[in-house]
C-alpha positions as CSV (number, residue, x, y, z in Angstrom):
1,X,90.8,176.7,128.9
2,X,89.7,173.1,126.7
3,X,86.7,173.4,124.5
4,X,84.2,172.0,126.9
5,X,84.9,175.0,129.6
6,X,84.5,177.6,126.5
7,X,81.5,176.2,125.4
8,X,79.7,176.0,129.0
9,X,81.3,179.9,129.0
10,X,79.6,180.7,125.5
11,X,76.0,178.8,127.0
12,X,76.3,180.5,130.1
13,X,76.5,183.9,128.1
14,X,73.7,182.9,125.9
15,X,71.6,181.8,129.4
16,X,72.1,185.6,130.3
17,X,71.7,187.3,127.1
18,X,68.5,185.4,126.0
19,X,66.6,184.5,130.0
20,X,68.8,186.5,131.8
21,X,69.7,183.5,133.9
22,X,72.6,182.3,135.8
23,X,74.4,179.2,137.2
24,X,76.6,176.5,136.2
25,X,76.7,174.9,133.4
26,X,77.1,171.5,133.2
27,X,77.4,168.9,129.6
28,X,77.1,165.7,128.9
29,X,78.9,163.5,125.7
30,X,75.6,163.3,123.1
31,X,74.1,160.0,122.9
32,X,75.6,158.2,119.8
33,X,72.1,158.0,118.5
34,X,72.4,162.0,117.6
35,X,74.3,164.5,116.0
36,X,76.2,166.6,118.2
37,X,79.4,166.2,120.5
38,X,78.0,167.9,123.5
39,X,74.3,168.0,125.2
40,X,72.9,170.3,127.2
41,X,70.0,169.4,129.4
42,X,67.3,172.0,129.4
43,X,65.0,170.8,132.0
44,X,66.0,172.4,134.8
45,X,65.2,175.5,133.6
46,X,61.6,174.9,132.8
47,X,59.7,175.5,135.5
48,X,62.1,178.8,136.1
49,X,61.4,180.2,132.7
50,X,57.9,179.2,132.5
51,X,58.9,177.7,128.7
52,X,58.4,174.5,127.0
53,X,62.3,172.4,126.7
54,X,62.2,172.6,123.1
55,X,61.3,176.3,122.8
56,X,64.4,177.1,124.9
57,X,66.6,174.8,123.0
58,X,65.5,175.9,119.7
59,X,66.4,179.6,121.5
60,X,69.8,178.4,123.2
61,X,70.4,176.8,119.6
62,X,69.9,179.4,117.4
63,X,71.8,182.3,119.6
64,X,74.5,179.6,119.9
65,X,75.2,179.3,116.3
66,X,74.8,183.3,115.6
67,X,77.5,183.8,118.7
68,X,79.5,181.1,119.2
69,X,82.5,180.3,116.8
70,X,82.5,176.8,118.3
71,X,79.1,175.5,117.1
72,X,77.6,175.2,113.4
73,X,74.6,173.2,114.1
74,X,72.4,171.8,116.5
75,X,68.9,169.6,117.1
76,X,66.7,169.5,120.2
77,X,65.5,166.3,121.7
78,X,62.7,166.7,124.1
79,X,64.9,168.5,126.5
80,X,67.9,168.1,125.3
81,X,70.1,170.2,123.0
82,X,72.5,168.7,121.3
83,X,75.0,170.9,119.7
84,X,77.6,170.2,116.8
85,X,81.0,171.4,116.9
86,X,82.4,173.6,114.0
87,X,84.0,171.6,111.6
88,X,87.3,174.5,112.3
89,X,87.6,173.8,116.3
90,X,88.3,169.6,115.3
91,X,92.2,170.7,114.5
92,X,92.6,173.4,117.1
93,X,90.8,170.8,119.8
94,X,93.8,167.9,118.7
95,X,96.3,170.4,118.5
96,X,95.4,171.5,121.9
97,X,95.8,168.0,122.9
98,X,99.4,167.7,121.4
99,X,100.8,170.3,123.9
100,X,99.2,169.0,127.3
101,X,101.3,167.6,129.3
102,X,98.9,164.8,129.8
103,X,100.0,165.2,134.2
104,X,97.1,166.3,136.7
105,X,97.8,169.0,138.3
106,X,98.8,168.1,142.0
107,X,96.1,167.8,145.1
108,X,98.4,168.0,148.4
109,X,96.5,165.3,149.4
110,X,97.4,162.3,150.5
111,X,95.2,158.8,150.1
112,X,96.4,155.4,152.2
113,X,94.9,152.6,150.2
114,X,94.5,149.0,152.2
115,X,94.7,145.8,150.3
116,X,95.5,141.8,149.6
117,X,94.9,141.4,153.2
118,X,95.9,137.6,153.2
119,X,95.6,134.9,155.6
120,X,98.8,132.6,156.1
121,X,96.5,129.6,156.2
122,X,96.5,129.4,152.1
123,X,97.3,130.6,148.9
124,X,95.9,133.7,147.1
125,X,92.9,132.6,145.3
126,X,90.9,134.5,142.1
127,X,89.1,136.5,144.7
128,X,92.5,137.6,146.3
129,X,93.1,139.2,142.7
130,X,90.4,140.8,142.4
131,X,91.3,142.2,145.4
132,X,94.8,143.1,144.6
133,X,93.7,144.7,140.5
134,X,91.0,146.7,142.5
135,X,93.6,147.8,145.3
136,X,96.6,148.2,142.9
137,X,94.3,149.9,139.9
138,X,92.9,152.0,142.1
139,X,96.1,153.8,143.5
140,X,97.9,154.2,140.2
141,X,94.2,156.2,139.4
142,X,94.8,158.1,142.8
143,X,98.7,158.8,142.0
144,X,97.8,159.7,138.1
145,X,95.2,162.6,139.6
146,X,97.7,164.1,141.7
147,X,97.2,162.4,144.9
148,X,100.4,161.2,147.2
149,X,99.1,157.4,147.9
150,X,101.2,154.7,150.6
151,X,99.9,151.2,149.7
152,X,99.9,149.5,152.6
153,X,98.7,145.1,153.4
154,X,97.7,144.1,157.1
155,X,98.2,140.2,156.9
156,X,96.1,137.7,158.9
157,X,98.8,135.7,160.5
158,X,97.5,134.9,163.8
159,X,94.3,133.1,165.0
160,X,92.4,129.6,165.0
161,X,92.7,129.3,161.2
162,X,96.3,129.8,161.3
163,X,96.4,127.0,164.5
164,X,94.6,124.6,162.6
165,X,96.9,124.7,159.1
166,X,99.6,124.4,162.4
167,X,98.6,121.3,163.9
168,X,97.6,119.9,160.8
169,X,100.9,120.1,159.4
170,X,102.2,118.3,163.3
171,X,100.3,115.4,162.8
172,X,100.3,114.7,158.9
173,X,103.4,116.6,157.8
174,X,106.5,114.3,158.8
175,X,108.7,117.3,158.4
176,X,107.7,117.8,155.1
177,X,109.2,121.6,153.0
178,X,108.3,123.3,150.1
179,X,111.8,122.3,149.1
180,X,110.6,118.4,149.8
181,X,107.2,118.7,148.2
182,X,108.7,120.5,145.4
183,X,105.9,123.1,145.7
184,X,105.6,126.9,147.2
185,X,105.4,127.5,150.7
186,X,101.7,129.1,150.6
187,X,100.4,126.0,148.8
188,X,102.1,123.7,151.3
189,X,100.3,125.8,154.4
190,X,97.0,125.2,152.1
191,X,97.5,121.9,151.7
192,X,97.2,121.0,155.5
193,X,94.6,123.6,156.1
194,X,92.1,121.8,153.8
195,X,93.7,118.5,155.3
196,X,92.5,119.7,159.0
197,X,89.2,120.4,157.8
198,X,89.3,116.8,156.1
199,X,90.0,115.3,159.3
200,X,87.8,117.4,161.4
201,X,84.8,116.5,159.7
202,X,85.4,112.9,159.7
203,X,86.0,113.4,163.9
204,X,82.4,115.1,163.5
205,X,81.0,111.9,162.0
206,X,82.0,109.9,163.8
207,X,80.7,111.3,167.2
208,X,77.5,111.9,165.6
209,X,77.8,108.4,165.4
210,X,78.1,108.3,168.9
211,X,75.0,110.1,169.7
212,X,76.2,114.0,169.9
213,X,74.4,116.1,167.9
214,X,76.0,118.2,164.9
215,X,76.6,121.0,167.2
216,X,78.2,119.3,170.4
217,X,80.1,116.8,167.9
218,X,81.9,120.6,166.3
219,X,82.7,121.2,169.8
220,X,84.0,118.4,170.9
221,X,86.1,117.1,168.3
222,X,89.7,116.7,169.4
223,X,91.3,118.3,166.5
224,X,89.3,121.5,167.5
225,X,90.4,121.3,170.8
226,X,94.0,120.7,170.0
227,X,93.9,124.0,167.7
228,X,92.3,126.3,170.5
229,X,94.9,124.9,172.9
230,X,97.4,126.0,170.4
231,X,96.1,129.6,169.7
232,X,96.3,130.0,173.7
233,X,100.0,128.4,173.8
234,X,100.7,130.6,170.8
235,X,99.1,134.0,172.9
236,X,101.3,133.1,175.9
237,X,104.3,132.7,173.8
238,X,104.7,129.4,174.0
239,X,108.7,128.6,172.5
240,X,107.1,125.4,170.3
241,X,104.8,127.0,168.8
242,X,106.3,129.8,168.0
243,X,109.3,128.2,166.5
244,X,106.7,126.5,163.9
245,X,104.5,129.4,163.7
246,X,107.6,131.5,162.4
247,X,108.7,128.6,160.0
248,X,105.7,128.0,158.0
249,X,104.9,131.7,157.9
250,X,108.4,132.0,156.3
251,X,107.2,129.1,153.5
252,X,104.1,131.3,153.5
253,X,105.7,134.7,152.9
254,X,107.8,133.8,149.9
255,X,105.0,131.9,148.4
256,X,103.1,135.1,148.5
257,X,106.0,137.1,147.3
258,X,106.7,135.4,144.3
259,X,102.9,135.9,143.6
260,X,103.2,139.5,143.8
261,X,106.1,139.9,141.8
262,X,104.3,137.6,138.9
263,X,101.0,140.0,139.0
264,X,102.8,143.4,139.4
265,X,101.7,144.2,142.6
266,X,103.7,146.2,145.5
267,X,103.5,148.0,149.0
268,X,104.4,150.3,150.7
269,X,104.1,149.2,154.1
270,X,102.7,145.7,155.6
271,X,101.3,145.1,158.6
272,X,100.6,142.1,160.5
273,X,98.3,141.2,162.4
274,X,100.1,139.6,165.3
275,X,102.2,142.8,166.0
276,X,98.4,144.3,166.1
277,X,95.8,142.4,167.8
278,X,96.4,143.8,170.7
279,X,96.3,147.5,170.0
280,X,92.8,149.2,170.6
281,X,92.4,148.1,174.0
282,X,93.4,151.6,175.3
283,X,91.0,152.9,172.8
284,X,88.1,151.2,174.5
285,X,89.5,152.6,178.1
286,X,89.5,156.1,176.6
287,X,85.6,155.1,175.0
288,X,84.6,154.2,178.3
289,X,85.7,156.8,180.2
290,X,83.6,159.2,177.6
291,X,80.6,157.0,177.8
292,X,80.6,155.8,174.2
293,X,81.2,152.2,175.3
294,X,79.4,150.8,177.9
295,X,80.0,147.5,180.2
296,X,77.5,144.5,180.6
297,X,77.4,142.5,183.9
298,X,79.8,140.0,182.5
299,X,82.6,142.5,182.3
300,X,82.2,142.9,178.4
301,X,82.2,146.3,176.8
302,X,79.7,147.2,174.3
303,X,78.6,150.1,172.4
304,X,74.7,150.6,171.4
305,X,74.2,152.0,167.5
306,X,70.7,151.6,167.2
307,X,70.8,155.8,166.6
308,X,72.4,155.0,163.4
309,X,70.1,152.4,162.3
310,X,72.3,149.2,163.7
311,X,72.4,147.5,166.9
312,X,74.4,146.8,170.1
313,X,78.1,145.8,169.4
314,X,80.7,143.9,171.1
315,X,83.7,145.7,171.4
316,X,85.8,143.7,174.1
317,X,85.5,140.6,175.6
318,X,84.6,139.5,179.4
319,X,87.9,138.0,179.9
320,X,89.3,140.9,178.4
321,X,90.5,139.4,174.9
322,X,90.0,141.3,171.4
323,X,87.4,141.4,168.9
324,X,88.0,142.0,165.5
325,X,86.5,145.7,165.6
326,X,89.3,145.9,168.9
327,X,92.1,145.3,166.7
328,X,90.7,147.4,163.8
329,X,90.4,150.7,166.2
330,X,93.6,149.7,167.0
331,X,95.3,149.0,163.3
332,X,93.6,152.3,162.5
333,X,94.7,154.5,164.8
334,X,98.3,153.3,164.4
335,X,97.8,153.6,160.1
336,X,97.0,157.7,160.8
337,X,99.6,158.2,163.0
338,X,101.9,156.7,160.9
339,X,100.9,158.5,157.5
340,X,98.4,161.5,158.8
341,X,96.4,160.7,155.2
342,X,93.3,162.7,154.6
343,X,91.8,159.8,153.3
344,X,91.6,155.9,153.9
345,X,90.7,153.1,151.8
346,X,89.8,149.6,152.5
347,X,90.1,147.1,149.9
348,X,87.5,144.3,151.2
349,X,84.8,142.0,150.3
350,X,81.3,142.9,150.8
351,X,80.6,140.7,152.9
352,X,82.6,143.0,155.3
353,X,79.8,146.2,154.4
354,X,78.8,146.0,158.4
355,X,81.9,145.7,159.9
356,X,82.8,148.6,158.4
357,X,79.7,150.7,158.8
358,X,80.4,149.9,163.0
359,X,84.4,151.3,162.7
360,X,83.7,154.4,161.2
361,X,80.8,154.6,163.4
362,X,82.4,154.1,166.4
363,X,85.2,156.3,165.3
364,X,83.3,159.2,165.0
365,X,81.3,158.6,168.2
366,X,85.2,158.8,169.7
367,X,85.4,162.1,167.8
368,X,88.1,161.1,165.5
369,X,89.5,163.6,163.1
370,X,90.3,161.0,160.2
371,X,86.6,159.1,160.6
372,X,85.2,160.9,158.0
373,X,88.0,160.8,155.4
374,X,87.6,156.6,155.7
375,X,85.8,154.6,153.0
376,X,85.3,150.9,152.3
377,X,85.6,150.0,149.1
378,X,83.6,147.1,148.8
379,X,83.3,144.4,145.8
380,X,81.2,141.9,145.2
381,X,82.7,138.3,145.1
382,X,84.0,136.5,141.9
383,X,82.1,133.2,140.9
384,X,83.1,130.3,138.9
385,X,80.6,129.0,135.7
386,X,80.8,126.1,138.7
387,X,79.6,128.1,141.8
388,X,81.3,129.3,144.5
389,X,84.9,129.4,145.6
390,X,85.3,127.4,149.2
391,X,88.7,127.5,151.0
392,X,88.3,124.3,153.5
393,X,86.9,122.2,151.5
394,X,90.2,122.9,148.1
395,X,87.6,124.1,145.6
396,X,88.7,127.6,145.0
397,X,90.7,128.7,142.1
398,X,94.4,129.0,142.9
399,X,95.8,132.6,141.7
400,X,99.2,131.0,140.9
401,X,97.3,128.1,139.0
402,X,95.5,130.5,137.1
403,X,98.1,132.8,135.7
404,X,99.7,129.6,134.0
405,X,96.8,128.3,132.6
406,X,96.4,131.9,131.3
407,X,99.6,131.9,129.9
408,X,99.2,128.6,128.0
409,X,95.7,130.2,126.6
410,X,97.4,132.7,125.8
411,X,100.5,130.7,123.9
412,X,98.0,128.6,122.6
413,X,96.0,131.1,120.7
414,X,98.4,133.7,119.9
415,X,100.3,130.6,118.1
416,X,97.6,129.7,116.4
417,X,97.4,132.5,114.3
418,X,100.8,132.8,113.5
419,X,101.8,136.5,114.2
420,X,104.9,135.5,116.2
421,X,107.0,133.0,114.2
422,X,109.8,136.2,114.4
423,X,109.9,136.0,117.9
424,X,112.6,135.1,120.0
425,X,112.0,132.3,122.8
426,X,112.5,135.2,125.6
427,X,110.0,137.5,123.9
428,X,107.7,135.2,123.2
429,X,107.6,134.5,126.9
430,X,107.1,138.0,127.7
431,X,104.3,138.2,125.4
432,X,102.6,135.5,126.4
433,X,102.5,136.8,130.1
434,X,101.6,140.2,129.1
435,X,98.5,139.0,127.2
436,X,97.8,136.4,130.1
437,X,98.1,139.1,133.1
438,X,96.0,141.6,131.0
439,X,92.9,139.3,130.1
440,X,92.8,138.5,133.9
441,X,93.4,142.2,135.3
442,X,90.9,143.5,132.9
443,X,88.5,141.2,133.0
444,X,88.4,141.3,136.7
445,X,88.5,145.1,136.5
446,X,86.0,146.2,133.6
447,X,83.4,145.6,136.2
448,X,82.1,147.9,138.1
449,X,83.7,147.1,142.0
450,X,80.0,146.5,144.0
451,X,78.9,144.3,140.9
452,X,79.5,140.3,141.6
453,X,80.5,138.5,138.5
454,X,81.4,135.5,137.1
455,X,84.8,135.0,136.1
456,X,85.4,133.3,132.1
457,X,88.8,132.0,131.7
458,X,88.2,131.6,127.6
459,X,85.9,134.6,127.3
460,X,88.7,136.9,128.8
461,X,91.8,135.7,126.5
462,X,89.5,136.7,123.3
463,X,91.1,138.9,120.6
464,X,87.8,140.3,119.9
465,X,85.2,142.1,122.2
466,X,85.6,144.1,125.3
467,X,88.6,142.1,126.6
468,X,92.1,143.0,127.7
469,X,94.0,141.2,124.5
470,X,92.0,143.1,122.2
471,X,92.8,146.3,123.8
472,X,96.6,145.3,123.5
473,X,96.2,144.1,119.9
474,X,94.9,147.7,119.0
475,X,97.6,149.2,119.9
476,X,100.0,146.7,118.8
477,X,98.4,147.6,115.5
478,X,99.0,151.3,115.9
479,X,102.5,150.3,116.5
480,X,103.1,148.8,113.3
481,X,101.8,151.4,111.4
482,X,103.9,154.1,112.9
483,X,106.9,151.4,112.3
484,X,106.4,151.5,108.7
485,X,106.2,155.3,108.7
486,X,109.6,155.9,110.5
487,X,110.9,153.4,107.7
488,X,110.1,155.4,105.2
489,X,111.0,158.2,106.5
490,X,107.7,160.1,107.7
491,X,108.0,161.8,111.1
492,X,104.8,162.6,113.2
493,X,104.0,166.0,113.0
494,X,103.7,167.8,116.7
495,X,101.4,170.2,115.4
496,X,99.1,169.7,112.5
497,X,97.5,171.9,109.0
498,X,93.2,172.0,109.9
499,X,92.3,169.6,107.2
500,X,88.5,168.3,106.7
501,X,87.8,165.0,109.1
502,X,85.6,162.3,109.2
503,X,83.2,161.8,111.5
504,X,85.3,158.6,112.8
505,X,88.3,160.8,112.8
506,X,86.0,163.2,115.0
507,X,85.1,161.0,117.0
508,X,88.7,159.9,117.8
509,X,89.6,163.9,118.4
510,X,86.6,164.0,120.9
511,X,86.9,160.5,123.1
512,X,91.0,161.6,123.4
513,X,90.1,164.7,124.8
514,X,87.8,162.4,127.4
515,X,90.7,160.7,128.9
516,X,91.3,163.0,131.5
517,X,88.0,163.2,132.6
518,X,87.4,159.3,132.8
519,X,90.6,159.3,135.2
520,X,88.8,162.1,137.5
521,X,85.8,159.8,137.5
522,X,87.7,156.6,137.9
523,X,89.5,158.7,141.1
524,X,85.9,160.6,142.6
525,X,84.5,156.9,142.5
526,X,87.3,154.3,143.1
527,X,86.3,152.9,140.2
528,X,89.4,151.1,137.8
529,X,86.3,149.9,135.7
530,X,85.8,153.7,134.3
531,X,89.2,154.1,132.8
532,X,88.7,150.0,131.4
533,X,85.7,150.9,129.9
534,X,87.0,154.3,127.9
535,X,89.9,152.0,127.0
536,X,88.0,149.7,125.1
537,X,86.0,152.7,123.3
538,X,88.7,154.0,122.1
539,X,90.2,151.1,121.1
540,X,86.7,149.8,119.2
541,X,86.1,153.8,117.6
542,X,90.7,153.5,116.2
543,X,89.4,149.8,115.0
544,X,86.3,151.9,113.1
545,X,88.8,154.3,111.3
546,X,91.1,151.7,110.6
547,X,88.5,149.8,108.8
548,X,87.4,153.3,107.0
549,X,90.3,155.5,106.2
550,X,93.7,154.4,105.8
551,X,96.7,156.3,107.3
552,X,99.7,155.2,105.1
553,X,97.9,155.4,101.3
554,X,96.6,158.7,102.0
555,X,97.7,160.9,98.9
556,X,96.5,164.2,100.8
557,X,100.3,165.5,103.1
558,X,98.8,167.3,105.1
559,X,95.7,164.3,106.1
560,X,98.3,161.7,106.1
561,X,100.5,163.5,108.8
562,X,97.1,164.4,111.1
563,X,96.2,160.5,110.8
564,X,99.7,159.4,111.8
565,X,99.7,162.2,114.7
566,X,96.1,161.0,115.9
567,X,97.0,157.1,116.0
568,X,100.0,157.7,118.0
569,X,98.0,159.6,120.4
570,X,95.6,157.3,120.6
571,X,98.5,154.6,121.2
572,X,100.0,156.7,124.0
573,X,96.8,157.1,125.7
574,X,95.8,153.5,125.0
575,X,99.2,152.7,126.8
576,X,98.4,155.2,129.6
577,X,94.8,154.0,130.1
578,X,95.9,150.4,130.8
579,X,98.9,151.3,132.7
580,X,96.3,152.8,135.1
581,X,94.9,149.2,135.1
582,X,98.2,147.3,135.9
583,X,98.2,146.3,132.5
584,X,101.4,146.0,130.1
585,X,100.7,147.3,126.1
586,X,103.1,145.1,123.4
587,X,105.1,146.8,120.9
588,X,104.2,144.2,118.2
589,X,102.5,141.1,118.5
């Protein structure tokens, strides 16, 4: 039993000694503004006592420091009680904390987490990244609280975007390869997506021109035509089409695989969409038959969910072709039967929150089992200081593009200061990445996931401030010091003497002992930006003690040894935290 779950044991004895009340007991970290470690709230219990909040926490206070051997002091706050810890409990808490394991226990539940979710039209772009931190964050959160998670990708590789990158590439491309252009193979299919749209909107122009209005002139451009004649030749298997589909998806592929591999991100299983689209028709039969869908008088099946506050939807065509929600009941169905999760999480753009209110409505209207364990996980999109990101026209922000510039920030200003003049070439590399990746991934992840933001190249690679360099400096820091005490000789102790702490050193004790709990959260909510978050505390409260006590010139043994014992655990869980995060700690820097 930790400290918090004996003091809500010594309040809930207090509750029934003094009121002769019951119920759980819940706490709350004590705003920095107070003394105390721990608050409880009194309110609830007002109108139940009949008491004013400060009588009872003046009550609650007092018994508590006559009966509790964990609390010396407290104050009341309105109706809050805010209770400090005795000074004795500080080395029994840390001590405590040196024998955990630091593992969750297990849940025998399983979690598949959906992600990336590209389209073979174009490179991954800064909100693909976001995408893939939140995804890949996310299910090291779920695997670190005991959950069995499959990461799985469903790629868009089929439809009239994919058809027009196609005949782009036909008519402009003169057999042109990555190998030729001397660039990847997703930035090659990019390049003749935004060149269709180019050329499609000077087709438009020019039969406005003509007299057809904007509308019509969309329509009736050639290039359209020739890309929905395409999509059919590609449906009926057409041998042409194929053989070019396959090629360019090929280019595509690697281009997104080296990608991966250069942002640390994996999966389990990928799906693709043209092995898919065509699933979920039997599910609309089956919805039909039990009256859930419905059919209009041109042959298309709908289902009406104006019960739960939305509106008719289409769920197949007249002419019998798929919508997207067709191939989604169908994608999901398959997903379950191949891992039988208890829970299912989408990765996806809010823009998507509809979409996904309709599945999981229509799934439970068809009485499936796994509709209630499915949840989208939506995120708000990532701006520029310049606007918005648009894939047709070129202006989005290349994720391959990025990372370098991001590395060469990164060279640039860890250069500048001189720290790595020891380096070798090779690990001067690796640092440079390291700092790079974890000013993007934490950046992008220290916001909460609904949130949009606005993505700052130069504000994310600074040293100082809630960024992810800084959070690797600390620890780099840490690092040192425990360097310079193995040279001399000076092990870290596993257990410690109770010596007299600082507040700061307090502070540290308490905000270690929160890990655990910021992971849970992180887990309950899907939230990466919880565990970010704590990281940077504690990284800001070891910069505090730094700057107030030092570890190394401390003549007091038995202080010296706690100090060394409490940075390293603050480096481990530092290390930990931004693991969690996708995030790489250095050594030394």
């Amino acid at each position: 039993m930790n400290i918090e779950q004996q003091l809500q044991n010594d309040i809930s004895k207090a509750l029934k000694s003094l009121f002769d009340e019951e119920g759980e007991v819940s706490l709350q970290p004590t705003r920095k503004d107070f003394e105390g470690t721990y608050t409880f709230v009194v309110f609830p219990l007002v109108k139940k006592l009949r008491k004013k909040p400060v009588e009872i926490g003046e009550s609650l206070g007092n018994h508590l420091v006559e009966n509790s051997a964990l609390i010396s002091g407290f104050n009341v706050v309105q109706g809050f009680l805010n209770l400090v810890l005795a000074e004795s409990i500080w080395s029994d808490l840390f001590n405590a904390q040196l024998s955990e394991s630091g593992t969750f226990e297990k849940k025998n539940a399983s979690v598949l987490v959906e992600f990336s979710s590209p389209n073979t039209n174009k490179p991954l772009h800064l909100g693909h990244l976001r995408n893939n931190f939140l995804g890949a964050s996310v299910s090291e959160i779920l695997k670190a609280n005991g959950y069995d998670v499959t990461k799985v990708c469903l790629v868009n590789d089929r439809g009239i975007h994919i058809c027009k990158s196609m005949i782009a590439y036909q008519l402009f491309g003169n057999g042109e390869t990555p190998e030729s252009a001397g660039i990847k193979g997703d930035h090659l299919a990019g390049k003749y997506y935004v060149k269709f749209d180019q050329a499609y909107k000077a087709e438009i122009a020019d039969l406005m021109v003509a007299g057809q209005t904007e509308d019509d002139a969309k329509k009736n451009a050639p290039l359209m035509k020739q890309a929905q004649a395409m999509l059919i030749k590609w449906e009926n298997g057409d041998a042409e089409v194929m053989e070019l589909w396959k090629k360019m998806n090929t280019w595509v592929y690697d281009g997104f695989n080296a990608t991966y591999k250069q942002i640390g991100v994996s999966f389990d299983k990928t799906y693709y969409e043209s092995d898919t689209y065509l699933l979920g028709k039997d599910i609309v039969d089956e919805g039909l038959e039990k009256g859930v869908f419905f059919k209009k008088d041109d042959n298309s099946v709908w289902i009406d969910l104006t019960e739960e506050g939305m509106d008719e939807k289409l769920v197949l065509r007249g002419d019998g072709t798929s919508v997207y929600i067709t191939q989604d009941l169908g994608t999901t169905e398959l997903k379950f039967k191949d891992y039988d999760s208890e829970k299912a999480i989408w990765v996806v753009g809010n823009e998507q929150d509809y979409h996904f209110k309709v599945l999981f409505a229509i799934l439970k209207k068809l009485g499936r089992k796994y509709a209630e364990g499915c949840y989208h996980l939506s995120y708000g999109m990532v701006d520029l200081p310049t606007g918005k990101m648009k894939s047709r026209e070129g202006t989005v922000v290349d994720a391959d593009d990025l990372v370098a510039e991001m590395i060469a920030t990164a060279k640039a200003s860890t250069e500048e200061k001189g720290k790595v003049d020891s380096f070798t070439e090779s690990e001067k590399e690796e640092l440079f990445e390291m700092l790079a990746l974890g000013a993007l991934k934490y950046f992008l992840l220290k916001v909460e996931p609904k949130k949009r933001m606005q993505f700052n190249p130069a504000e994310s690679i600074d040293f100082q401030g809630n960024t992810g360099p800084f959070i690797q400096y600390t620890h780099a820091r840490i690092k040192s010091i425990l360097r310079k005490a193995a040279s001399e000789n000076i092990t870290t102790p596993s257990k410690i003497e109770a010596v007299e702490m600082a507040s700061i050193e307090t502070d540290l004790v308490y905000l270690l002992g929160e890990y655990k709990n910021s992971v849970d959260k992180a887990a309950a909510d899907f939230a990466p930006s919880i565990v970010a978050n704590y990281c940077y505390d504690l990284a800001k409260t070891f910069n505090s003690f730094y700057g107030e006590l030092s570890v190394m010139n401390e003549t007091d043994l038995a202080k010296r040894d706690f100090r060394l014992a409490l940075i390293q655990q603050v480096a481990q869980t530092l290390k930990n935290g931004m693991k969690l995060l996708g995030i790489d700690v250095p050594e030394r820097m």
